[in-house]
C-alpha positions in Angstrom: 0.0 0.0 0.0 2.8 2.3 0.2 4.2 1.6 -3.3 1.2 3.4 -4.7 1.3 6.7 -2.3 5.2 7.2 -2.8 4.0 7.3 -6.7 1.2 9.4 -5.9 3.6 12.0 -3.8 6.0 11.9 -6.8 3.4 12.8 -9.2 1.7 15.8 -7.1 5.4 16.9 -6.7 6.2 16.9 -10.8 3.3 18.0 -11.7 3.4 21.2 -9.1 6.9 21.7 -10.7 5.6 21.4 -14.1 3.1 24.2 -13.1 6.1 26.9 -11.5 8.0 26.2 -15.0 5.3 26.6 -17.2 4.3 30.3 -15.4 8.0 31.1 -15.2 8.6 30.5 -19.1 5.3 32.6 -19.8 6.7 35.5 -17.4 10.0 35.5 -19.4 8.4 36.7 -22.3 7.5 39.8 -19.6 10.1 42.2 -18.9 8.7 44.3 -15.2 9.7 46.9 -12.8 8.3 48.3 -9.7 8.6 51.6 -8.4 7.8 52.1 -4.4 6.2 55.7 -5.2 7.5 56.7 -1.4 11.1 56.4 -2.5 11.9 56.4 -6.0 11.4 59.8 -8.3 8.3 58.8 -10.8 7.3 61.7 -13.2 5.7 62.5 -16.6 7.2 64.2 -19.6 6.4 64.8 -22.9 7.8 68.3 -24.0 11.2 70.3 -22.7 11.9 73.8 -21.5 11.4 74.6 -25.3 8.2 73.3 -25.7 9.4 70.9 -28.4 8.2 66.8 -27.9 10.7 64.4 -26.1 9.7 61.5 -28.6 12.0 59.1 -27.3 14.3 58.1 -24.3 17.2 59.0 -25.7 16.1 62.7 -26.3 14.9 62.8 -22.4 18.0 60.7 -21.5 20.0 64.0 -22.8 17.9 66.5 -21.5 18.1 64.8 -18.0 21.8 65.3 -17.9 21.5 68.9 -18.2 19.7 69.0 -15.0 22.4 66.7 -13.1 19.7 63.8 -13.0 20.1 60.0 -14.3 17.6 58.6 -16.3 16.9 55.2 -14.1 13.5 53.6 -16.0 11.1 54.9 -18.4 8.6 53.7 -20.8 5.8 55.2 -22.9 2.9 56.7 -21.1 -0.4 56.3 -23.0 -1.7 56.7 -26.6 -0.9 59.7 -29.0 -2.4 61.5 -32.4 -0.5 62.1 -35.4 1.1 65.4 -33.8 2.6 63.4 -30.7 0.1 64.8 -28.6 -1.9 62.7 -25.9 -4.5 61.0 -26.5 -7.1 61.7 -24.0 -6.3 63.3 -20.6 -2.7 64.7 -19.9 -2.0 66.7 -16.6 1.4 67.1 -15.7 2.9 68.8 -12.6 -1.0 69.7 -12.0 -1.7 71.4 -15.2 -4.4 69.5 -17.2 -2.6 70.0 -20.7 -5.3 67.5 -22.7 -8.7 67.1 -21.7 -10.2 63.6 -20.9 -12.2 61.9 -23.5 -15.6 60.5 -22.6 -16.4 59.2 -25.5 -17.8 55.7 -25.6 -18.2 54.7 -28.9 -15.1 55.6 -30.7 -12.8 53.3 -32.7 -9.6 51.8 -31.5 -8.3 49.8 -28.2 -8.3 53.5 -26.5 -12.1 53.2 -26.7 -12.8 49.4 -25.6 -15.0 50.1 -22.7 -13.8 50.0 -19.7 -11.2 52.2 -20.3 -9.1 54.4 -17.8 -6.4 56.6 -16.0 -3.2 55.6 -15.0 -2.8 58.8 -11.9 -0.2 60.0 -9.4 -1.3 62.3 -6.5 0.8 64.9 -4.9 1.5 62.6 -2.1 3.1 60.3 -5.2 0.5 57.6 -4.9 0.4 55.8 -7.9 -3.9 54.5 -8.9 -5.1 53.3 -12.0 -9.0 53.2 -11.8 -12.3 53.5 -14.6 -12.5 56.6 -16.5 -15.6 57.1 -15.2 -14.3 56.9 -11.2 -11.8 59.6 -12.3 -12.3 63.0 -10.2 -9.7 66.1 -10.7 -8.2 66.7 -7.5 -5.3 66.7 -5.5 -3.4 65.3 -9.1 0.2 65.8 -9.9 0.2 63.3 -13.0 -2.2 61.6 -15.0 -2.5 60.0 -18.8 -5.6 58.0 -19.9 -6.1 55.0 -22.2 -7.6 52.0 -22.6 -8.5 49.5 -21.9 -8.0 48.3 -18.5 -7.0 45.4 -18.1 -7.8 43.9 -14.9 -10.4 45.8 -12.8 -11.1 45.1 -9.2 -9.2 41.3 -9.9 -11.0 40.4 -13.0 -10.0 40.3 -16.5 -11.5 42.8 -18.7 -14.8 41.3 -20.5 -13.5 41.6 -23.8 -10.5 39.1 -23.4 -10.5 35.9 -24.9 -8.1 32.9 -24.0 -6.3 32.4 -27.1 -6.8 35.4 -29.2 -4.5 35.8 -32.2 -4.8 39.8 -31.5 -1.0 39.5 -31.0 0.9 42.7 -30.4 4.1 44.2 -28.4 2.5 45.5 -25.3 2.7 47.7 -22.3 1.0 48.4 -19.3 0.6 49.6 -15.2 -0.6 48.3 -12.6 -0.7 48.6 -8.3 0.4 46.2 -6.8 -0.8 45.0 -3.0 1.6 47.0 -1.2 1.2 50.0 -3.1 4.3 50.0 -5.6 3.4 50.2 -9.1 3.9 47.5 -11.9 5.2 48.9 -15.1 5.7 45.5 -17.8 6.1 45.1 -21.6 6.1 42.2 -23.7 9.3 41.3 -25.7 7.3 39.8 -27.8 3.8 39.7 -29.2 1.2 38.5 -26.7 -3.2 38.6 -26.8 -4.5 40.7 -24.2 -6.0 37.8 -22.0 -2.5 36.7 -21.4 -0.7 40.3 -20.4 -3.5 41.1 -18.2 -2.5 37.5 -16.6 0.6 38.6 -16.0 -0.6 41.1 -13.8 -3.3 39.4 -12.0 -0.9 36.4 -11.0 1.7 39.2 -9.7 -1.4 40.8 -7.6 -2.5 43.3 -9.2 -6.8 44.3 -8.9 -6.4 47.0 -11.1 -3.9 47.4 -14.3 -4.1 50.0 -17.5 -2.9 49.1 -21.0 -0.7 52.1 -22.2 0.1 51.0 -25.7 0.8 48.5 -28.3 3.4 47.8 -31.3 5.6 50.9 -30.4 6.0 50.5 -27.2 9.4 50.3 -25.9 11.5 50.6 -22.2 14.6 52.0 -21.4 15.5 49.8 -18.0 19.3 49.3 -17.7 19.5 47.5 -14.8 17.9 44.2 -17.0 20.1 45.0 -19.9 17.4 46.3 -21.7 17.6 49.4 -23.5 15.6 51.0 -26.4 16.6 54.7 -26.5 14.3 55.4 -29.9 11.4 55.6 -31.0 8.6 58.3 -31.6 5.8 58.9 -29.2 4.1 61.3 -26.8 3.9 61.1 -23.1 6.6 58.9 -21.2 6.9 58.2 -17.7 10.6 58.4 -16.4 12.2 57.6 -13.0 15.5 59.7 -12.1 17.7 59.3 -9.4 
């Protein structure tokens, strides 16, 4: 009789191993970094002193230097027109510089319902929460798209298990004790399995940012794309 339990224990023991190495290969194909909002310098940019766009790391990277700080992390914040400007709702150092958009019905991944606002408060709390829960106070940064991707713990409606809607992608999300979750693909993945990501790391609430041009400049995991051409970024400095 104990032949068959040693077998049993055996098999309960592969098969949990087979489970760990099956998430950990999925999160490899995730590149992440947290940023505990009480200690680390977060902020948004998207034009210099001389009004003229960032458009990619390396252009911030520069302008960074001039001011004696070190570009640590950034990525691109949110969805942008044809002009670079944001897509949606933009305040930065508590000057609303594009409004929101209410708009339900419009076309694009900005526009799948829920969407919503990736905010940081003066106090440097970092919230992502429903376009419609947004209110206009008390905000240092903010940049809006869509759509969410996990809200309140669940996967956003819309997903489906095995979608072929493969794309580079990029997103935030809070994590339990209040750091945020910045993460991009390195390579193409469906919705339903980036939002995963996030749910299995602990995230209830998590925004999409942005899809085949997203990049991240994060040299601390050898990872660095300085181009590119976009609007908003978020940045930590040291």
């Amino acid at each position: 009789m104990k032949f068959p339990k040693i077998i049993l224990l055996v098999l309960i023991v592969l098969g949990f191993l087979a489970y760990n190495n099956i998430d950990h290969n999925k999160n490899d194909n995730i590149l992440f970094h947290e940023v505990n909002w009480k200690e680390q310098d977060l902020k948004f940019y998207w034009k210099n002193d001389l009004g003229e766009n960032f458009k990619n790391f390396k252009h911030l990277k520069d302008w960074l230097v001039s001011k004696n700080k070190t570009l640590v992390f950034a990525m691109n914040g949110g969805m942008y027109d044809k002009n670079l400007s944001p897509q949606g709702l933009y305040i930065e150092e508590g000057l609303t510089l594009s409004e929101i958009d209410t708009m339900k019905n419009g076309y694009g991944n900005f526009y799948l319902q829920p969407n919503g606002i990736f905010y940081i408060t003066n106090q440097n709390k970092g919230v992502v929460c429903k376009t419609e829960d947004f209110r206009n106070d008390n905000i240092k940064y903010a940049t809006q798209s869509g759509p969410l991707l996990l809200i309140e713990g669940k996967i956003h409606p819309k997903f489906r298990q095995g979608s072929k809607n493969l794309n580079i992608r990029n997103g935030v999300g809070v994590l339990p004790n209040g750091k945020l979750l910045f993460a991009m693909s390195k390579t193409k993945i469906n919705f339903y399995d980036f939002a995963t990501f996030f749910k299995q790391m602990g995230c209830k609430n998590a925004l999409y940012l942005d899809g085949f041009v997203s990049k991240t400049y994060l040299p601390s995991k050898n990872w660095q794309q300085l181009d590119g051409n976009f609007g908003v970024i978020i940045g930590e400095t040291k």
